[in-house]
mmCIF file of the N, C-alpha and C atoms, coordinates in Angstrom:
data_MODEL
# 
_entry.id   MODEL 
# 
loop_
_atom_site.group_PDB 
_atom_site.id 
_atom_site.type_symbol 
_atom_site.label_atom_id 
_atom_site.label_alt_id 
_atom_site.label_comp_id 
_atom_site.label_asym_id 
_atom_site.label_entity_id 
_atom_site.label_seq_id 
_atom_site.pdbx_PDB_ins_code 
_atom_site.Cartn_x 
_atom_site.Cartn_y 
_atom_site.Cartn_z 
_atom_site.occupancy 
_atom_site.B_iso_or_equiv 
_atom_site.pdbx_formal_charge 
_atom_site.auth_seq_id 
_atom_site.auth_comp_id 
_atom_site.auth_asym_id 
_atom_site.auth_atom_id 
_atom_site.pdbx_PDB_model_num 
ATOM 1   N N  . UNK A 1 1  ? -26.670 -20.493 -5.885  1.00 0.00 ? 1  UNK A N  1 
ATOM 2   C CA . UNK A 1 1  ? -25.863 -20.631 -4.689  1.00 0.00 ? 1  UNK A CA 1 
ATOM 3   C C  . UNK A 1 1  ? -26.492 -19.769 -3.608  1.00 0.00 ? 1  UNK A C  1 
ATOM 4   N N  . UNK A 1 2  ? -26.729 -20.341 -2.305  1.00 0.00 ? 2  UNK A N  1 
ATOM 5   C CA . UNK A 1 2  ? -26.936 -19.301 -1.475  1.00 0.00 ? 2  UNK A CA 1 
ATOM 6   C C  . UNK A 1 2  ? -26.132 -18.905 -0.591  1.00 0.00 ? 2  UNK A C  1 
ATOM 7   N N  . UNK A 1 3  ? -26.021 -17.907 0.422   1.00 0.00 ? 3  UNK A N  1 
ATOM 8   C CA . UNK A 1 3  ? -25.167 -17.144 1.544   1.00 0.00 ? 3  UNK A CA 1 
ATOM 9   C C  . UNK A 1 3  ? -24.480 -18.618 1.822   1.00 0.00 ? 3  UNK A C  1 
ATOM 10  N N  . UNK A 1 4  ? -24.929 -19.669 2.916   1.00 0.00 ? 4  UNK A N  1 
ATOM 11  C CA . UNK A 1 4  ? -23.917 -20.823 3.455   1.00 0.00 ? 4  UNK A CA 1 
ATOM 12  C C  . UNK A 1 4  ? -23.199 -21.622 2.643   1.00 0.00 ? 4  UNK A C  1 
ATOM 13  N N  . UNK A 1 5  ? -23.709 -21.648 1.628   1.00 0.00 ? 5  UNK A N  1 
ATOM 14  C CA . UNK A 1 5  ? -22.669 -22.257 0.059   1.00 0.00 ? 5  UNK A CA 1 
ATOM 15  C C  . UNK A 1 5  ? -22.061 -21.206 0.014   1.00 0.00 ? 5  UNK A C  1 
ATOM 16  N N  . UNK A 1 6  ? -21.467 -20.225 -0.278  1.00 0.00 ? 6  UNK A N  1 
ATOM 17  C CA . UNK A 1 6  ? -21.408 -19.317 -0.123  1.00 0.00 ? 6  UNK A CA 1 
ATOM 18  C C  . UNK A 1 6  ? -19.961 -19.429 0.570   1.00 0.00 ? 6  UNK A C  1 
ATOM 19  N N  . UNK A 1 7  ? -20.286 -19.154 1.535   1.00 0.00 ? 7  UNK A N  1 
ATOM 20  C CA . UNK A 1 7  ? -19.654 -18.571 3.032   1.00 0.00 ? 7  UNK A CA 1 
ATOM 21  C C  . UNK A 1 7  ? -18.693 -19.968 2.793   1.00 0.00 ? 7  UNK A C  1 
ATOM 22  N N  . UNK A 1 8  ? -19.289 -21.313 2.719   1.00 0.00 ? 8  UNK A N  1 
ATOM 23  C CA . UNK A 1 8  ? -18.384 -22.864 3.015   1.00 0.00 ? 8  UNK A CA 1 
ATOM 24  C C  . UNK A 1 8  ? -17.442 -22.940 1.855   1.00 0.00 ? 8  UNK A C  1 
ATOM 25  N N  . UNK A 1 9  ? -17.562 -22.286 0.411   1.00 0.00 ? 9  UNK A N  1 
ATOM 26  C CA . UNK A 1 9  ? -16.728 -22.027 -0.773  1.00 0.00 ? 9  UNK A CA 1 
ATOM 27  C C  . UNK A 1 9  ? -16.067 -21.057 -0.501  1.00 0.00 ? 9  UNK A C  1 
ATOM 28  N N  . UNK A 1 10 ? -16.140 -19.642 0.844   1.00 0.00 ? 10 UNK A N  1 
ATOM 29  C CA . UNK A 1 10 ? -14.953 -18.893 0.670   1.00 0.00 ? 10 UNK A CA 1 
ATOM 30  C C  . UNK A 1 10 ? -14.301 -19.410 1.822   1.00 0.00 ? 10 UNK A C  1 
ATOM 31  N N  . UNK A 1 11 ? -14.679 -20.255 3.330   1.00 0.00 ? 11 UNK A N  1 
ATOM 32  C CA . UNK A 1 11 ? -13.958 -20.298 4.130   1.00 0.00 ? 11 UNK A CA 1 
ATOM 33  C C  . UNK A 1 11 ? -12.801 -21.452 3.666   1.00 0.00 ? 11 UNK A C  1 
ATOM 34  N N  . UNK A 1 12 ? -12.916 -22.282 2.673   1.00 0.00 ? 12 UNK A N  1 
ATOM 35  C CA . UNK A 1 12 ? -12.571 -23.075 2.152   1.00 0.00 ? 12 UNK A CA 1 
ATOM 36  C C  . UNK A 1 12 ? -11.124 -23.031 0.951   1.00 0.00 ? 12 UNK A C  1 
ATOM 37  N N  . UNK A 1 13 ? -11.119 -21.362 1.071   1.00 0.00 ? 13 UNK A N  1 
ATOM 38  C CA . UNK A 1 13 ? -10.302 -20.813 -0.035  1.00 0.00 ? 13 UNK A CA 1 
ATOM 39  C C  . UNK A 1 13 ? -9.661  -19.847 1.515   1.00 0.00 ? 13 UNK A C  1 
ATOM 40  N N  . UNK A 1 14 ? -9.667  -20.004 2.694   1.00 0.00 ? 14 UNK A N  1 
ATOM 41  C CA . UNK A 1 14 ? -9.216  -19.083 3.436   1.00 0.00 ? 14 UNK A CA 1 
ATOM 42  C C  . UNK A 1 14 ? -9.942  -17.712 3.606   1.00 0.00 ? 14 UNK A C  1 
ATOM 43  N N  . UNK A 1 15 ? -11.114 -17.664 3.340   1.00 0.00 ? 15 UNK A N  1 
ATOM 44  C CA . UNK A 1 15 ? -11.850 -16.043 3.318   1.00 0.00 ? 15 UNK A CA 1 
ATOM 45  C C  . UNK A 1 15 ? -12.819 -16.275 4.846   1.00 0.00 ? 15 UNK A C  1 
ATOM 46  N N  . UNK A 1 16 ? -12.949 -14.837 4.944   1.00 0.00 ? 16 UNK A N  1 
ATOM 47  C CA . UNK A 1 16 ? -13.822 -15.196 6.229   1.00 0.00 ? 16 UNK A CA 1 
ATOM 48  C C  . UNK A 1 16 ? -14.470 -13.854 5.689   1.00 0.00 ? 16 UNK A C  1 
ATOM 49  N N  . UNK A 1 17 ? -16.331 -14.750 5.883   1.00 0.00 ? 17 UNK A N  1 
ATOM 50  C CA . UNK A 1 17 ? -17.837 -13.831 5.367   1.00 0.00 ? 17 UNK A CA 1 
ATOM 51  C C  . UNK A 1 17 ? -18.307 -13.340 6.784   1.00 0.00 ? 17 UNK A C  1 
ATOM 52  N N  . UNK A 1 18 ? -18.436 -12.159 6.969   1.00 0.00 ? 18 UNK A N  1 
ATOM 53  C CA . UNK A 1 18 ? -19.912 -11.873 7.918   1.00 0.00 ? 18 UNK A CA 1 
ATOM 54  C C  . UNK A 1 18 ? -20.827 -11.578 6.956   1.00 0.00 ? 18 UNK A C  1 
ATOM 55  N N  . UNK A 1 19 ? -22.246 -11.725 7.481   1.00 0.00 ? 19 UNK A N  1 
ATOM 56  C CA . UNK A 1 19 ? -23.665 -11.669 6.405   1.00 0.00 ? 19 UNK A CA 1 
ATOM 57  C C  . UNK A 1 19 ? -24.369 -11.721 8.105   1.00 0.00 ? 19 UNK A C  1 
ATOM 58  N N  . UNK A 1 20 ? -24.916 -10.071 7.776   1.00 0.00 ? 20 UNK A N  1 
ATOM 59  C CA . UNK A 1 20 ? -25.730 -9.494  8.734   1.00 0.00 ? 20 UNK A CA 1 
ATOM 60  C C  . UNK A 1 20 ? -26.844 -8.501  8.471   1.00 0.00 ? 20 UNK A C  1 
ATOM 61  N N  . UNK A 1 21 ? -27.883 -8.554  9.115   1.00 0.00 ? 21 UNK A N  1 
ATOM 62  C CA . UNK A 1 21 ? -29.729 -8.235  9.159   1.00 0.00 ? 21 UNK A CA 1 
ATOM 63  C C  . UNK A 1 21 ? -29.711 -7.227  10.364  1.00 0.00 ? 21 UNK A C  1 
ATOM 64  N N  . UNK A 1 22 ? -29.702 -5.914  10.284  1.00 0.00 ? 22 UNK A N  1 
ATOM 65  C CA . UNK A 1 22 ? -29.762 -5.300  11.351  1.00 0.00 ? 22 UNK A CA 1 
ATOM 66  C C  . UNK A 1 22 ? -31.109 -3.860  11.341  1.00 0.00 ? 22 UNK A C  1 
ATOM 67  N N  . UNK A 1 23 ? -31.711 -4.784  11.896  1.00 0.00 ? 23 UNK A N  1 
ATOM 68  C CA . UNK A 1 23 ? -33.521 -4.030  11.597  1.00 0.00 ? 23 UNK A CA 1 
ATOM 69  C C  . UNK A 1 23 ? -33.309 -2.822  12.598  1.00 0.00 ? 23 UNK A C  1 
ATOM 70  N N  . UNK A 1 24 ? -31.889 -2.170  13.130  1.00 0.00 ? 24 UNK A N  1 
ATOM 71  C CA . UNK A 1 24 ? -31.864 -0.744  13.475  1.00 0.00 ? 24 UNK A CA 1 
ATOM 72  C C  . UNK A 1 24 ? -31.381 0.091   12.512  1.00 0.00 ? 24 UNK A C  1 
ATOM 73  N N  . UNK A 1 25 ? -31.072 -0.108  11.211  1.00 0.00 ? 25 UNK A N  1 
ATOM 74  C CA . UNK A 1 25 ? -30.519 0.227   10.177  1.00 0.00 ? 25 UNK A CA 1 
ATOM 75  C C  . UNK A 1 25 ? -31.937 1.057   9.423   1.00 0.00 ? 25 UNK A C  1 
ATOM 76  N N  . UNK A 1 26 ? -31.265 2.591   8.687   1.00 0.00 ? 26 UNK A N  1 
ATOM 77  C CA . UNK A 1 26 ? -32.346 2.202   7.622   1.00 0.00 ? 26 UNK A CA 1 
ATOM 78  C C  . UNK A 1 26 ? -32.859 1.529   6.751   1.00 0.00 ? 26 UNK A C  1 
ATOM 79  N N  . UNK A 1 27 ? -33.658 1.365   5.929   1.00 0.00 ? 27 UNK A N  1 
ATOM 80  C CA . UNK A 1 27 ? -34.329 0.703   5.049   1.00 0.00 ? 27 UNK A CA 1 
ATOM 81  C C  . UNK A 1 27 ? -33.231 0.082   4.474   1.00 0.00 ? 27 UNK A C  1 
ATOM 82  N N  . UNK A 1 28 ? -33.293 1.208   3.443   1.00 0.00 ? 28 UNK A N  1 
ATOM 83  C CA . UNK A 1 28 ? -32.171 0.647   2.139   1.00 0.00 ? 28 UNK A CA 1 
ATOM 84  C C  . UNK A 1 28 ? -31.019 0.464   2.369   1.00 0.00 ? 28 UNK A C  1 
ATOM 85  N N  . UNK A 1 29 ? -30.193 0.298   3.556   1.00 0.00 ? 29 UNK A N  1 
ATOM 86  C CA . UNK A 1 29 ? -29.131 -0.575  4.559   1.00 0.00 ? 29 UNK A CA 1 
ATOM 87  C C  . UNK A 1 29 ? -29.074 -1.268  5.114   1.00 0.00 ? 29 UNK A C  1 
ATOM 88  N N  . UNK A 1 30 ? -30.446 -2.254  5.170   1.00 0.00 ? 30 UNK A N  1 
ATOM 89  C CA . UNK A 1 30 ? -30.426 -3.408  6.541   1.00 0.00 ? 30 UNK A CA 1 
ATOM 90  C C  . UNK A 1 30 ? -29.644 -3.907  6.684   1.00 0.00 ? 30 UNK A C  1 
ATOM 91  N N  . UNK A 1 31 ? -28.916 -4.691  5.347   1.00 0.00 ? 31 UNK A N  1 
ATOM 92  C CA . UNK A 1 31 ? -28.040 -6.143  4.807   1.00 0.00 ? 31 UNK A CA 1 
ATOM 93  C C  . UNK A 1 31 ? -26.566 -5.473  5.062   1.00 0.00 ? 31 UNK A C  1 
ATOM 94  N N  . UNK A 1 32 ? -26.019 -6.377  5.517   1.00 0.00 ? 32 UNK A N  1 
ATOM 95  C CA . UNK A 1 32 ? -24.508 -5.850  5.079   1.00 0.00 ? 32 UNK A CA 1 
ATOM 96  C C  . UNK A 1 32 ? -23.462 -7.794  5.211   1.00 0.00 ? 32 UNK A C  1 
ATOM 97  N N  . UNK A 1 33 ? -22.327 -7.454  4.044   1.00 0.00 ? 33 UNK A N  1 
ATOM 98  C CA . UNK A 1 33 ? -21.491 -8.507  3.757   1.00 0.00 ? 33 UNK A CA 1 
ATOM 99  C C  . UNK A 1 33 ? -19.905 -7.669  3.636   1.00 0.00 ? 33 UNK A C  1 
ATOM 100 N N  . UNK A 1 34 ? -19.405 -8.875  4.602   1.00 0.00 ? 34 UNK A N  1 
ATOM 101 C CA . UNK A 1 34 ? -18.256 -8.291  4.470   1.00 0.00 ? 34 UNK A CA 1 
ATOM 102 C C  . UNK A 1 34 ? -17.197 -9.649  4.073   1.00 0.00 ? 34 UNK A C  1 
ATOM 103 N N  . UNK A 1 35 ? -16.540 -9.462  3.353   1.00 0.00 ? 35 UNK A N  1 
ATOM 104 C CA . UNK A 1 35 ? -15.542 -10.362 2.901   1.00 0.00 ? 35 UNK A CA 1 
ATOM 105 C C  . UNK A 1 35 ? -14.040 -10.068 3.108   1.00 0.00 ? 35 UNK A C  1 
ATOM 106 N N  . UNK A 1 36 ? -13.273 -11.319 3.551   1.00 0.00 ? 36 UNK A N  1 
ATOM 107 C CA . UNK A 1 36 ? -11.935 -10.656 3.615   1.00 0.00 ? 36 UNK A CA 1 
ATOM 108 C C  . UNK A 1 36 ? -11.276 -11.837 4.027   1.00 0.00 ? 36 UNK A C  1 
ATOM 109 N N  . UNK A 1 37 ? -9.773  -11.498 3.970   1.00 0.00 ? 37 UNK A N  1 
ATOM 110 C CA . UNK A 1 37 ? -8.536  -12.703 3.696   1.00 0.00 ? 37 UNK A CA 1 
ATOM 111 C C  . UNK A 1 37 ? -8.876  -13.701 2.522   1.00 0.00 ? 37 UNK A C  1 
ATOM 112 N N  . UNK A 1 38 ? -7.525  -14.718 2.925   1.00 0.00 ? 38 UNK A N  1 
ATOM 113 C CA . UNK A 1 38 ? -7.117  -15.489 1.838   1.00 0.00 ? 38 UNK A CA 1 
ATOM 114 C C  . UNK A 1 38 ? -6.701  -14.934 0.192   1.00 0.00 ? 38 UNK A C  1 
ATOM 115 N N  . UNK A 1 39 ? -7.391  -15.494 -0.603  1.00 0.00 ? 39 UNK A N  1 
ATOM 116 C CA . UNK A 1 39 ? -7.230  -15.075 -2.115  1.00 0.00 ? 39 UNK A CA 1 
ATOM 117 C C  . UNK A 1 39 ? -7.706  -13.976 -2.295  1.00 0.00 ? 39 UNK A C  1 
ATOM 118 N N  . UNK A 1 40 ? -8.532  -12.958 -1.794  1.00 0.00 ? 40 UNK A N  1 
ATOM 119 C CA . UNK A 1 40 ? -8.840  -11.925 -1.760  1.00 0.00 ? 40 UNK A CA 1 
ATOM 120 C C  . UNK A 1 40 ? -8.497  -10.756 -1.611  1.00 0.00 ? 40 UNK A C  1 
ATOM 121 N N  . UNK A 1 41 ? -7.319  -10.986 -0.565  1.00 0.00 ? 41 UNK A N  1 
ATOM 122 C CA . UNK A 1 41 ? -6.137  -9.987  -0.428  1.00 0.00 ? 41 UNK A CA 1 
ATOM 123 C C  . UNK A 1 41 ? -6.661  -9.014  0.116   1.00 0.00 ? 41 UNK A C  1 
ATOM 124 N N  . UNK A 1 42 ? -6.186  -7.510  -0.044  1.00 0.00 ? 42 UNK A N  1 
ATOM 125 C CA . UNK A 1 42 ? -6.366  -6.379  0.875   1.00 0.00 ? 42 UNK A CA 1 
ATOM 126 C C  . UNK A 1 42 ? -7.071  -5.716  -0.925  1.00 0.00 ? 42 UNK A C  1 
ATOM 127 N N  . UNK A 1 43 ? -7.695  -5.058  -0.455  1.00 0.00 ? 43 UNK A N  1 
ATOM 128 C CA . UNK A 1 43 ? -8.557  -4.547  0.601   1.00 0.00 ? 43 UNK A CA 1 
ATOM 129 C C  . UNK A 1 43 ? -9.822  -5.743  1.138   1.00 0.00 ? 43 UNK A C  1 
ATOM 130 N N  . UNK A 1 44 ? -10.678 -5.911  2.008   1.00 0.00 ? 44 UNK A N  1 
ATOM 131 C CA . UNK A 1 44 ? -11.187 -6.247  2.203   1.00 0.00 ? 44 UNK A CA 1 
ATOM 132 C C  . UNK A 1 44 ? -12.833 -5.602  1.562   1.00 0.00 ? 44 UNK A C  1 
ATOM 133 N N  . UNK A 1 45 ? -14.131 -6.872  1.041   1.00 0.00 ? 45 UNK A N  1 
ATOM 134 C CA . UNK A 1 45 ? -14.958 -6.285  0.268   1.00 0.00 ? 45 UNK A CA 1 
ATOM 135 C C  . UNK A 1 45 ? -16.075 -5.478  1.536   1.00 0.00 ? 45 UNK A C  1 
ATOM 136 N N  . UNK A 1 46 ? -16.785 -5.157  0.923   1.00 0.00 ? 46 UNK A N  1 
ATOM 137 C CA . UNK A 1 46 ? -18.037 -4.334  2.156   1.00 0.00 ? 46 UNK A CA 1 
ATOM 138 C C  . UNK A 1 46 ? -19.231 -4.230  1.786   1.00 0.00 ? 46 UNK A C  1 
ATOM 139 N N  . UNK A 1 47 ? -20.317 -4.662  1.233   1.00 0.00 ? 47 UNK A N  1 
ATOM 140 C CA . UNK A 1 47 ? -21.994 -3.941  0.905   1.00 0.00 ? 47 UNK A CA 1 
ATOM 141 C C  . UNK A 1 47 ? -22.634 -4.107  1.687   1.00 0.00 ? 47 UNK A C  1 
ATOM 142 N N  . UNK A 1 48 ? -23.401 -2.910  1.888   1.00 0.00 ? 48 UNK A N  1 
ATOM 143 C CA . UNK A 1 48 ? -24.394 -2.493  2.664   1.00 0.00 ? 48 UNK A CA 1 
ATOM 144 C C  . UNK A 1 48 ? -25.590 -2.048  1.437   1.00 0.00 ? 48 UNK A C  1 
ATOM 145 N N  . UNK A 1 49 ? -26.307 -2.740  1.525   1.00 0.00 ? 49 UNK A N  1 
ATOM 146 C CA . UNK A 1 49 ? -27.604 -2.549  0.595   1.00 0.00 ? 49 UNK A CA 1 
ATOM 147 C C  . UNK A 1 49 ? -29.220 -3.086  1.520   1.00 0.00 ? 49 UNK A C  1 
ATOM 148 N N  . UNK A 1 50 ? -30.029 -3.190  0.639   1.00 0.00 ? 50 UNK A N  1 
ATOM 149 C CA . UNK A 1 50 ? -31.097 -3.145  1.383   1.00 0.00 ? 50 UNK A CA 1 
ATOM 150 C C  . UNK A 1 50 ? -31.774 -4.486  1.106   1.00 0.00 ? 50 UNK A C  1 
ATOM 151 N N  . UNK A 1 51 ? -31.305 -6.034  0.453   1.00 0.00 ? 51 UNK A N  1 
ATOM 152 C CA . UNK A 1 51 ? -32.178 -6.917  1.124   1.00 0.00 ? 51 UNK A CA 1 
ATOM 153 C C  . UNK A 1 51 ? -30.830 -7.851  1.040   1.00 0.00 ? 51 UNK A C  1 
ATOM 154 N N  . UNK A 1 52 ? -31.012 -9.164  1.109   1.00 0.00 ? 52 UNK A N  1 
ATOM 155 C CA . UNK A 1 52 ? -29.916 -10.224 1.402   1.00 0.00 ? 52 UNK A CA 1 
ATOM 156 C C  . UNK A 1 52 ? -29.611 -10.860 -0.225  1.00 0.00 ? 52 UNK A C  1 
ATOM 157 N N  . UNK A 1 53 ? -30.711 -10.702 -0.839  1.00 0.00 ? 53 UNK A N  1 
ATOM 158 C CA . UNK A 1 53 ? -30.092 -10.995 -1.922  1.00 0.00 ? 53 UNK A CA 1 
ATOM 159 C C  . UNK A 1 53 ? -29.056 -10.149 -2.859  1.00 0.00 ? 53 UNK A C  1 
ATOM 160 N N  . UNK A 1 54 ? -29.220 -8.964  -2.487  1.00 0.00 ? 54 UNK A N  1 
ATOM 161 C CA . UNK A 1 54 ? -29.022 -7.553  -3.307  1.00 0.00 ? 54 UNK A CA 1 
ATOM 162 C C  . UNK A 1 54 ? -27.523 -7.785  -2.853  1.00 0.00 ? 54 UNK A C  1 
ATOM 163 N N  . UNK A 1 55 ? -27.410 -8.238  -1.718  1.00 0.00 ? 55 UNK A N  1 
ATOM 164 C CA . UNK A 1 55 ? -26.166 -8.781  -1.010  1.00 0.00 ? 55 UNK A CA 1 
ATOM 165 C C  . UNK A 1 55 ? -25.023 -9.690  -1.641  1.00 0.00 ? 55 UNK A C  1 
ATOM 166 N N  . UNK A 1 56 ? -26.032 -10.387 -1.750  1.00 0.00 ? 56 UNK A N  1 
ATOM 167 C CA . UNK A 1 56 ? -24.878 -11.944 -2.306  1.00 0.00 ? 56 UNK A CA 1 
ATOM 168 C C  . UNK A 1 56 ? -24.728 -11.351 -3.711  1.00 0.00 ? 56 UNK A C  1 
ATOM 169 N N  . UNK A 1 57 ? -25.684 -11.167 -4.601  1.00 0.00 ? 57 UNK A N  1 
ATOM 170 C CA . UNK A 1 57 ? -25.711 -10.864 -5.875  1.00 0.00 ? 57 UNK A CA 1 
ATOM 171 C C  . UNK A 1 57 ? -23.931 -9.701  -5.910  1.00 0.00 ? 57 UNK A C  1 
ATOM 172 N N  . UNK A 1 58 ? -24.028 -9.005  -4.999  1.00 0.00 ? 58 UNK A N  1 
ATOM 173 C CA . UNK A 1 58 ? -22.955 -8.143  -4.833  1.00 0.00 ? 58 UNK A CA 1 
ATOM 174 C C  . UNK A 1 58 ? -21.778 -8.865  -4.567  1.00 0.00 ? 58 UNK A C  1 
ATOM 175 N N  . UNK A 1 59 ? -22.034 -9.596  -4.019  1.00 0.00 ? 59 UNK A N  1 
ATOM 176 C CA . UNK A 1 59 ? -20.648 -10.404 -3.273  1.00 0.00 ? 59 UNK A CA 1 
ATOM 177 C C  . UNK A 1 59 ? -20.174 -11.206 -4.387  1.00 0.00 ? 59 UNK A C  1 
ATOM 178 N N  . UNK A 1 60 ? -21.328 -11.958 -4.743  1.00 0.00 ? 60 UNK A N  1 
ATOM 179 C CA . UNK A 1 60 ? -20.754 -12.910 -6.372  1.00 0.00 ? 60 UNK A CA 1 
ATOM 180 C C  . UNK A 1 60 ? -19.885 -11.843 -7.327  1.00 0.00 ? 60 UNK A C  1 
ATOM 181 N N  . UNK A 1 61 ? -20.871 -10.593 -7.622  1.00 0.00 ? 61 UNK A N  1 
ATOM 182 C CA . UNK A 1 61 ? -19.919 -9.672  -8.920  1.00 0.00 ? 61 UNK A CA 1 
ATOM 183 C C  . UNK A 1 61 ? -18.642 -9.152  -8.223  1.00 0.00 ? 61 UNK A C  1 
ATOM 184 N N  . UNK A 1 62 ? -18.274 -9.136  -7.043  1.00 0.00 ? 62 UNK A N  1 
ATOM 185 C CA . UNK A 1 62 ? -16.859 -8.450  -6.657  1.00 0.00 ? 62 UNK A CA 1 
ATOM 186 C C  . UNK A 1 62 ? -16.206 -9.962  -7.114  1.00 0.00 ? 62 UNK A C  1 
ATOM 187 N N  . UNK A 1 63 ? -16.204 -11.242 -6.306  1.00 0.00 ? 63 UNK A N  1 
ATOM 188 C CA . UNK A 1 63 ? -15.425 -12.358 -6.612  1.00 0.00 ? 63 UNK A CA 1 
ATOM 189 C C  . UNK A 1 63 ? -15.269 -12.498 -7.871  1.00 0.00 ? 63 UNK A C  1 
ATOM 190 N N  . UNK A 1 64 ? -16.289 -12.421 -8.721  1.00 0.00 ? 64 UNK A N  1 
ATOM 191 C CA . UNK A 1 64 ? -15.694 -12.641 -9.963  1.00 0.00 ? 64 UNK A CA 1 
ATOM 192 C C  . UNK A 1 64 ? -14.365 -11.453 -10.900 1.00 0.00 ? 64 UNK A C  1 
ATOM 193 N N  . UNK A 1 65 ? -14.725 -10.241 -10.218 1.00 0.00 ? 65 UNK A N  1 
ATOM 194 C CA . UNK A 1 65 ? -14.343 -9.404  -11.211 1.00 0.00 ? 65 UNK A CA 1 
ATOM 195 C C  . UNK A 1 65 ? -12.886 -9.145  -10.148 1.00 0.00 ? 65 UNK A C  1 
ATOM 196 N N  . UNK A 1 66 ? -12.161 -10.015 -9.176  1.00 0.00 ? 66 UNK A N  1 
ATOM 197 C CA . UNK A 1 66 ? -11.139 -10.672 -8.680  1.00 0.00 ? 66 UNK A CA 1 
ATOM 198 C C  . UNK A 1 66 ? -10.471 -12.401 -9.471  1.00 0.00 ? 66 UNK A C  1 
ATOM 199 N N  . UNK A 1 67 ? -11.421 -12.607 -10.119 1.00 0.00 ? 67 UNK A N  1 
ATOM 200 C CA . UNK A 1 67 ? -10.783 -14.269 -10.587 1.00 0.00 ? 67 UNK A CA 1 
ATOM 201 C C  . UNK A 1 67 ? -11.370 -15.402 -9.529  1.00 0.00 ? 67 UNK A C  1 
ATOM 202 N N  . UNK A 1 68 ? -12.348 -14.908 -8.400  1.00 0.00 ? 68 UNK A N  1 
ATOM 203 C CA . UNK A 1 68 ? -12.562 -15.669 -7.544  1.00 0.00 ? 68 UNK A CA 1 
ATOM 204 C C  . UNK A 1 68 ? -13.661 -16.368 -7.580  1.00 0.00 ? 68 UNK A C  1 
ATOM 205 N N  . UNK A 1 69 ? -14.796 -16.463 -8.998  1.00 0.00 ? 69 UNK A N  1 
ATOM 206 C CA . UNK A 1 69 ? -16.347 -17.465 -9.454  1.00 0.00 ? 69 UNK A CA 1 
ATOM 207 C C  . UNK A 1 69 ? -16.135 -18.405 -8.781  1.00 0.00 ? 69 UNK A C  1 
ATOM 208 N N  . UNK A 1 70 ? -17.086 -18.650 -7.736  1.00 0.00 ? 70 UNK A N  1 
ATOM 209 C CA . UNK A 1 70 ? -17.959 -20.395 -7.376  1.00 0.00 ? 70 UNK A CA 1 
ATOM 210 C C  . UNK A 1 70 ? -18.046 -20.981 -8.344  1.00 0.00 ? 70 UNK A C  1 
ATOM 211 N N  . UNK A 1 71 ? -18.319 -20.324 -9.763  1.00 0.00 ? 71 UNK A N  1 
ATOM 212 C CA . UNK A 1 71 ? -19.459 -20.761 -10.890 1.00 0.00 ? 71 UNK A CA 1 
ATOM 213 C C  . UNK A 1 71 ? -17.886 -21.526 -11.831 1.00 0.00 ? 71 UNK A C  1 
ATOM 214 N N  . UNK A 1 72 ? -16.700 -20.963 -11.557 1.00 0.00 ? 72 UNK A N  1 
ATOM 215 C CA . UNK A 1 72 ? -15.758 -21.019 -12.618 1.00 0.00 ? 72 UNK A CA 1 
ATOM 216 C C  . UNK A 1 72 ? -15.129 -22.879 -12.693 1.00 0.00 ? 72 UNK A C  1 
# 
């Protein structure tokens, strides 16, 4: 699955993704994903890591370990 599969499977469940590249960041912070509403509830998710995959990979293990798998 990538980020826009992604993003079209949570807006679709009511979630709204930002997925952002900010080359004023340090290194090992460029990436950041933020997840929030719908089935997800409060709190809202947050990673800041250092590439885009390191990202999603993050974003997949929070949804799941909520009940929320693409994969399920």
């Amino acid at each position: 699955m990538d980020v826009v599969e992604l993003m079209e499977w949570l807006a679709e469940r009511g979630c709204s993704m930002v997925f952002k590249a900010d080359g004023e960041r340090t290194r090992g912070h460029r990436w950041m994903v933020i997840v929030s509403g719908g089935l997800l509830g409060e709190p809202f998710f947050r990673s800041d890591l250092a590439s885009a995959d390191a990202c999603l990979e993050s974003t997949l293990a929070h949804l799941e370990s909520r009940g929320m798998s693409p994969f399920a």
